[in-house]
Gaussian input, Z-matrix of N, CA and C with variables (Angstrom, degrees):
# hf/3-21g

backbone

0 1
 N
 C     1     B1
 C     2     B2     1     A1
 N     3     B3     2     A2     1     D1
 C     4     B4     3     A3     2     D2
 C     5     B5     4     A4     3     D3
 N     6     B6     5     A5     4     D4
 C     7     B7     6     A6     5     D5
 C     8     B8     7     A7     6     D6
 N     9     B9     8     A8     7     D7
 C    10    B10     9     A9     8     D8
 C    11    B11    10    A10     9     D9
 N    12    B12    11    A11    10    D10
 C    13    B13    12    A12    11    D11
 C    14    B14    13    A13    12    D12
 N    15    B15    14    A14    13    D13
 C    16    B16    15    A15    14    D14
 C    17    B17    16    A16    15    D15
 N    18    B18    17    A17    16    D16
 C    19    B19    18    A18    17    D17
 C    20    B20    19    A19    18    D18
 N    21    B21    20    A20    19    D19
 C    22    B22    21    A21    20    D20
 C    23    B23    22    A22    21    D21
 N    24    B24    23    A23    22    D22
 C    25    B25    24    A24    23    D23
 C    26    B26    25    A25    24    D24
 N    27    B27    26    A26    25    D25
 C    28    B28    27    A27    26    D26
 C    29    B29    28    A28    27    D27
 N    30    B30    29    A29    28    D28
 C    31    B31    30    A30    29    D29
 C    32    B32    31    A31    30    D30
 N    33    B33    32    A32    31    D31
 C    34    B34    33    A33    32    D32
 C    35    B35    34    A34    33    D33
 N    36    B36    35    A35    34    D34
 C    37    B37    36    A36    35    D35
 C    38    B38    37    A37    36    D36
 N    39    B39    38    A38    37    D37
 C    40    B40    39    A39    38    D38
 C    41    B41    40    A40    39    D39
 N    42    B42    41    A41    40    D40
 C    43    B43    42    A42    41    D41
 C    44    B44    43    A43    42    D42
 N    45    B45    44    A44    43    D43
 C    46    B46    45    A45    44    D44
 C    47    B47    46    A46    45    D45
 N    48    B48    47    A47    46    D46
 C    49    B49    48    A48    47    D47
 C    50    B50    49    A49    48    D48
 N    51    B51    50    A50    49    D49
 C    52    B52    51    A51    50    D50
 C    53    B53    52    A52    51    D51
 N    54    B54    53    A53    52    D52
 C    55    B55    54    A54    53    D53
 C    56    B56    55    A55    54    D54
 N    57    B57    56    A56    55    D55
 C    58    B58    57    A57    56    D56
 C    59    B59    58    A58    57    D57
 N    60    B60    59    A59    58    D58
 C    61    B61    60    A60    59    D59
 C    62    B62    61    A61    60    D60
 N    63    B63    62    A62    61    D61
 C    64    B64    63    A63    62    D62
 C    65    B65    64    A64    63    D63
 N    66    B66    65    A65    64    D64
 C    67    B67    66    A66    65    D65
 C    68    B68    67    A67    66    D66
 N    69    B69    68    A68    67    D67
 C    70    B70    69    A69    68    D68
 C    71    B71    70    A70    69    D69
 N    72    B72    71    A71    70    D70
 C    73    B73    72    A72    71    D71
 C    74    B74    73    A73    72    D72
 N    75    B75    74    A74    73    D73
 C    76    B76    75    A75    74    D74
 C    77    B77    76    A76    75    D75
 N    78    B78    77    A77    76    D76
 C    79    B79    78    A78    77    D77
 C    80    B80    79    A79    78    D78
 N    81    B81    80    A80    79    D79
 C    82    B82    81    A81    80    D80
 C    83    B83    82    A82    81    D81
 N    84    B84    83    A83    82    D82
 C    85    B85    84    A84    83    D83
 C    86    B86    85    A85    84    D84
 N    87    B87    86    A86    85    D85
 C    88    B88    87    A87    86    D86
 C    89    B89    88    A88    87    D87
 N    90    B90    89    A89    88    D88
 C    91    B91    90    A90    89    D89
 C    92    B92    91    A91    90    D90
 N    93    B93    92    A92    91    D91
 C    94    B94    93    A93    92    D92
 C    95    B95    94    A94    93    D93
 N    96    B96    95    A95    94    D94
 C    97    B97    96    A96    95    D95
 C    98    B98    97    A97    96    D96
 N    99    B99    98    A98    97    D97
 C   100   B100    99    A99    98    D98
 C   101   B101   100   A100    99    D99
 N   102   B102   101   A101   100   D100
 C   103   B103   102   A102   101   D101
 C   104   B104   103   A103   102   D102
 N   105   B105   104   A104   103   D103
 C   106   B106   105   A105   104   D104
 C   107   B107   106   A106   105   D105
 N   108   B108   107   A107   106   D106
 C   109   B109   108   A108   107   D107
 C   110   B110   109   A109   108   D108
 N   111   B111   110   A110   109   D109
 C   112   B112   111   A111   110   D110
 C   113   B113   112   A112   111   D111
 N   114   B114   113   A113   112   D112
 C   115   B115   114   A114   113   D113
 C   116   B116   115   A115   114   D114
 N   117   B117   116   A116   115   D115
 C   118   B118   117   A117   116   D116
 C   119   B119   118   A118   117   D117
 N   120   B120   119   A119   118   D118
 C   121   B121   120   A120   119   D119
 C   122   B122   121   A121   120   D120
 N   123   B123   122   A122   121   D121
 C   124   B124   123   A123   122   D122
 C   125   B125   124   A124   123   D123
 N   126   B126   125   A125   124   D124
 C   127   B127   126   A126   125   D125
 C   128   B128   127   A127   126   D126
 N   129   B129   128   A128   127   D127
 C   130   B130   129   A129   128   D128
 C   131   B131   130   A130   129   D129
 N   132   B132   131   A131   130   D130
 C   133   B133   132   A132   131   D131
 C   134   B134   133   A133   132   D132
 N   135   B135   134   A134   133   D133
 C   136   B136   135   A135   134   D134
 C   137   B137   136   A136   135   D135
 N   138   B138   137   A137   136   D136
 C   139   B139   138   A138   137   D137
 C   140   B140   139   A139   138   D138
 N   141   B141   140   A140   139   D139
 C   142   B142   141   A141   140   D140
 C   143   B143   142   A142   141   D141
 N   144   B144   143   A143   142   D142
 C   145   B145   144   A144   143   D143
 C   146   B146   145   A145   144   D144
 N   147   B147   146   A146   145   D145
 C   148   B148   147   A147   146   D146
 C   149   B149   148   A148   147   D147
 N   150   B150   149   A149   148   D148
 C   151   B151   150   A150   149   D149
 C   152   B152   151   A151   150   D150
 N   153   B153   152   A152   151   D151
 C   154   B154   153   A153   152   D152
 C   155   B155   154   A154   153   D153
 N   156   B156   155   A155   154   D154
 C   157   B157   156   A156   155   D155
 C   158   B158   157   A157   156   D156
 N   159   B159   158   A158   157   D157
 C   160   B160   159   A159   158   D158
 C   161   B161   160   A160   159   D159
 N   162   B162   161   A161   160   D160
 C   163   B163   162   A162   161   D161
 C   164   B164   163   A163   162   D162
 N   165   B165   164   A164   163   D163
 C   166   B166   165   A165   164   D164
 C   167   B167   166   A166   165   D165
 N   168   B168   167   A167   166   D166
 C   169   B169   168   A168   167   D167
 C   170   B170   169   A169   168   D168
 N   171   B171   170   A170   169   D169
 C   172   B172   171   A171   170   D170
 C   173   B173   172   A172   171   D171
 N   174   B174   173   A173   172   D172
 C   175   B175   174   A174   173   D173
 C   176   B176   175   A175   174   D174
 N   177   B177   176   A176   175   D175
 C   178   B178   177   A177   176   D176
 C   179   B179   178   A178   177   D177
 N   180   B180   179   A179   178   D178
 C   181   B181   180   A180   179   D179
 C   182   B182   181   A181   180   D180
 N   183   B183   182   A182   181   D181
 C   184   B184   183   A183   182   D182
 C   185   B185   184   A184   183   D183

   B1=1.4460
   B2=1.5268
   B3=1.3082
   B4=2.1483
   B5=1.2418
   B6=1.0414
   B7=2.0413
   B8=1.9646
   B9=1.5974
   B10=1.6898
   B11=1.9478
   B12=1.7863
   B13=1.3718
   B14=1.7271
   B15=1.3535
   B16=1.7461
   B17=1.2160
   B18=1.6776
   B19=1.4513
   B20=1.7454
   B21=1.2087
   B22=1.8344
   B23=1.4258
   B24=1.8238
   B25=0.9277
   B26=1.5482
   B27=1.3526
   B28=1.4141
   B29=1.3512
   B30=1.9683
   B31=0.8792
   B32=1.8835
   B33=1.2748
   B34=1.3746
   B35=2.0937
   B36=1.3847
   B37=1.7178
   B38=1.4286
   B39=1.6376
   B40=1.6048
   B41=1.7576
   B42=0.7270
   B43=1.4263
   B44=1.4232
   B45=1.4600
   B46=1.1141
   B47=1.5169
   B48=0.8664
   B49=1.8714
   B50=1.5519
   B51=1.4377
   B52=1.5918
   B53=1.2376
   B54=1.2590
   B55=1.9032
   B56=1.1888
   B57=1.5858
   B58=1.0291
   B59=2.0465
   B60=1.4249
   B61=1.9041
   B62=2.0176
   B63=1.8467
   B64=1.3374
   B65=2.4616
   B66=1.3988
   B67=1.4294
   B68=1.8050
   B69=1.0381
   B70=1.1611
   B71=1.2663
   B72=1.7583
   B73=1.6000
   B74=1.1566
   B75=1.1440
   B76=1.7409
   B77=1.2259
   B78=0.9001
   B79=1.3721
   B80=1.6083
   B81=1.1648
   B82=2.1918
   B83=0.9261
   B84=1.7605
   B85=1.7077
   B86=1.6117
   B87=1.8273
   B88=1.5173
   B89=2.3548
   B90=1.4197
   B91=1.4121
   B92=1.6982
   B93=1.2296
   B94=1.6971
   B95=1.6801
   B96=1.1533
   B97=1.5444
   B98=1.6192
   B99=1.3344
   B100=1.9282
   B101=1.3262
   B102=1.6542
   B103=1.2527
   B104=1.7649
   B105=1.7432
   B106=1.0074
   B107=1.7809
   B108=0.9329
   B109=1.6734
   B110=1.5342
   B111=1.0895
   B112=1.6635
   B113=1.6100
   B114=1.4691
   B115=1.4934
   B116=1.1908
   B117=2.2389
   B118=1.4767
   B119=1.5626
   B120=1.6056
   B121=1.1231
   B122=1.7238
   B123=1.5742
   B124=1.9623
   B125=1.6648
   B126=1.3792
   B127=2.0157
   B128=1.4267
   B129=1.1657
   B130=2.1587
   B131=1.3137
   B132=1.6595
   B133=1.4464
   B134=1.5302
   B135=0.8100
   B136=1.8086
   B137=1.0256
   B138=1.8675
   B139=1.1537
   B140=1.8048
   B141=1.0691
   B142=1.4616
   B143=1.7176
   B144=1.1411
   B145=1.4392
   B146=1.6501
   B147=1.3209
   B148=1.3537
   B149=1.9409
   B150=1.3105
   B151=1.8442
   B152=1.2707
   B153=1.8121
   B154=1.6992
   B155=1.4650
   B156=1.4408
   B157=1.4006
   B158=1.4538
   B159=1.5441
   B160=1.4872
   B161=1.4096
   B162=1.5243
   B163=1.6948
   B164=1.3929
   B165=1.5924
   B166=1.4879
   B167=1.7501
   B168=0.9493
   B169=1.6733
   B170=1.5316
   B171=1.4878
   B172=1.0177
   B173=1.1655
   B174=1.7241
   B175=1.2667
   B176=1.8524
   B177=1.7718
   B178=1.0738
   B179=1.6016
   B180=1.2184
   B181=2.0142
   B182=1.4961
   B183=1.4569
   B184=1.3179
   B185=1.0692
   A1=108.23
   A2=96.17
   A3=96.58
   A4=119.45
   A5=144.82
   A6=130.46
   A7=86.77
   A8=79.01
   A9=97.23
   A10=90.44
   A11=92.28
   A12=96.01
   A13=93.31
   A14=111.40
   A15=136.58
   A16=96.85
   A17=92.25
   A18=116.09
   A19=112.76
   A20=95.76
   A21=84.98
   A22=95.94
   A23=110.92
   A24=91.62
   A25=115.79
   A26=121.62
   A27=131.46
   A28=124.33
   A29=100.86
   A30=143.74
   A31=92.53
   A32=123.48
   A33=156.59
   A34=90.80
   A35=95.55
   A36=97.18
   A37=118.97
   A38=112.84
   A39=103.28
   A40=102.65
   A41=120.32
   A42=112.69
   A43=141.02
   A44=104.98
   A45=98.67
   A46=100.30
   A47=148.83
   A48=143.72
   A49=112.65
   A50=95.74
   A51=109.02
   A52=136.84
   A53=103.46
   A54=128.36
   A55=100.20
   A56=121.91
   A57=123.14
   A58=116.88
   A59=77.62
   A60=113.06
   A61=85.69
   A62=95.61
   A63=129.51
   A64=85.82
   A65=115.20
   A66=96.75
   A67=92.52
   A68=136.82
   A69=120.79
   A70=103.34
   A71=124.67
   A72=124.82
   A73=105.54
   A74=108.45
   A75=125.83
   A76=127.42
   A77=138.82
   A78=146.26
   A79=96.93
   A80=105.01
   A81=108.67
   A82=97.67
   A83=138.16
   A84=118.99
   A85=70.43
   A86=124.91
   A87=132.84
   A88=100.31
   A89=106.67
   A90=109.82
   A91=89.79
   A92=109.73
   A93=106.91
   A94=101.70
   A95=135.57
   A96=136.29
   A97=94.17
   A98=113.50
   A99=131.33
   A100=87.89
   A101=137.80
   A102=148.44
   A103=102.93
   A104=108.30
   A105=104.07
   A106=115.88
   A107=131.50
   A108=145.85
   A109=92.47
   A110=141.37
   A111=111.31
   A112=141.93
   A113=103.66
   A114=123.41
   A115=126.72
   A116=89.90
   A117=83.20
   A118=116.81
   A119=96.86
   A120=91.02
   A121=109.47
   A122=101.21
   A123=107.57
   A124=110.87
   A125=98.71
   A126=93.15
   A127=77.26
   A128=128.75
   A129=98.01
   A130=118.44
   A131=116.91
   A132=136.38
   A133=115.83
   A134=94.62
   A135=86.15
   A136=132.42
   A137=119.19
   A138=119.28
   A139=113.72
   A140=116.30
   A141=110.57
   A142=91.84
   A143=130.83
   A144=122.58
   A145=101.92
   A146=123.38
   A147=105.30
   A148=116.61
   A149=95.56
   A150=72.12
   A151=141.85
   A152=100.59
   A153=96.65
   A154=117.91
   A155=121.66
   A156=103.97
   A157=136.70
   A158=104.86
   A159=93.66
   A160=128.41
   A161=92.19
   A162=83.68
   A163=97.47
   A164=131.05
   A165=113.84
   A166=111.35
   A167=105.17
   A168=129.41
   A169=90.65
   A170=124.20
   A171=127.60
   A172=113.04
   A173=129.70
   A174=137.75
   A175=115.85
   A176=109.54
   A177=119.32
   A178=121.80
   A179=95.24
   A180=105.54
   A181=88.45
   A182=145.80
   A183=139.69
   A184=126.72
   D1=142.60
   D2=179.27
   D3=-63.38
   D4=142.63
   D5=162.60
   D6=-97.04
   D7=143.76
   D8=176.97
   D9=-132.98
   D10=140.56
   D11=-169.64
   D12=-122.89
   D13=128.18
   D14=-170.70
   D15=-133.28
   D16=147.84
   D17=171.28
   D18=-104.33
   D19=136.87
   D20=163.75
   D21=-173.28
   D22=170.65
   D23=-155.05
   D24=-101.01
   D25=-172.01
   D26=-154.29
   D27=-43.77
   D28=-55.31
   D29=-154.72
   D30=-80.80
   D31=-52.28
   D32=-156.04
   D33=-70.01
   D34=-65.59
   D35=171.34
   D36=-68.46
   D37=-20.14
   D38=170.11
   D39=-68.74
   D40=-54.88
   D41=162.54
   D42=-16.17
   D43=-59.26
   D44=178.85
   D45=-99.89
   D46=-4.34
   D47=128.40
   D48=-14.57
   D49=-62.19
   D50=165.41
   D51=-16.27
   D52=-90.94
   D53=140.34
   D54=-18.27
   D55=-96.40
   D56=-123.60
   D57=-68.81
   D58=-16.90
   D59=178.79
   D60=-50.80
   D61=-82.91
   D62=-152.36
   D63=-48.71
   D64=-22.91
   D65=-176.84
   D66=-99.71
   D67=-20.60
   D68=177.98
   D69=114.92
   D70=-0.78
   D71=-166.48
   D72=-109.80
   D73=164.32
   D74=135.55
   D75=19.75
   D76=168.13
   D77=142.92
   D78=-102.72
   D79=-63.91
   D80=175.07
   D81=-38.74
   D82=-44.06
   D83=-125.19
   D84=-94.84
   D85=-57.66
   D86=-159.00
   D87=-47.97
   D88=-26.89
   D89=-154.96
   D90=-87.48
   D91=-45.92
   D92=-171.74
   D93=-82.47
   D94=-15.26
   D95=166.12
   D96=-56.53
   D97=-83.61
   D98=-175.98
   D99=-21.71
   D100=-75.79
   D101=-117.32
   D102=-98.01
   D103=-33.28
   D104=172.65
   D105=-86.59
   D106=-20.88
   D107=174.11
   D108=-83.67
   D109=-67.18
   D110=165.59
   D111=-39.08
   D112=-27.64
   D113=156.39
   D114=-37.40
   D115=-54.39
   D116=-169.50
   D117=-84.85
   D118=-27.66
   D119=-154.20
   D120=-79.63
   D121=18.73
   D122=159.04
   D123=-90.66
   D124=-19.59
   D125=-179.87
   D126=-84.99
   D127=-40.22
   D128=-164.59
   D129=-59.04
   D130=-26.60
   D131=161.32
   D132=-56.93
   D133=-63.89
   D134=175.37
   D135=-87.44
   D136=1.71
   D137=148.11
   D138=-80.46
   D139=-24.67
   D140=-174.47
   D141=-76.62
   D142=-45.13
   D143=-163.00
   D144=-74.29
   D145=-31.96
   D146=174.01
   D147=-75.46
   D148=-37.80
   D149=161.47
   D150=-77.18
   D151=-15.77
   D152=157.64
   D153=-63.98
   D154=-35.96
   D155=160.60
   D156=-71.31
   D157=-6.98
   D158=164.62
   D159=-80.78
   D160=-15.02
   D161=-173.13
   D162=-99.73
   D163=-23.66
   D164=156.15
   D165=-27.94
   D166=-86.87
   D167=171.27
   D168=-13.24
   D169=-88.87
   D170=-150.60
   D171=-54.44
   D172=-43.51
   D173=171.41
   D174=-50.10
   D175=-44.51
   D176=159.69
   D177=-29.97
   D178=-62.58
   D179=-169.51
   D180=-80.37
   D181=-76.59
   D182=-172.83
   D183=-24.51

């Protein structure tokens, strides 16, 4: 697996220390959960925005 090295700040990683304590995980497992559920929820965005433009479109030509 790769290591990726980020900055942020102090206060910001006590935080998610926090969490990740209060689920029993990671800090990796809590950082790649966030990172992968932000993923999706940009394909759910640009899948919802391309079928609002299809059916714009489609209503257009119809």
């Amino acid at each position: 697996m790769a290591r990726v090295l980020i900055s942020m700040p102090e206060d910001f990683l006590n935080k998610i220390d926090q969490v990740a304590d209060g689920e029993n995980r990671s800090r990796s497992e809590l950082i790649r959960e966030a990172l992968r559920t932000y993923i999706y929820r940009q394909k759910v965005k640009e899948s919802t925005g391309a079928l609002k433009n299809a059916n714009l479109l489609e209503s257009l030509l119809g």
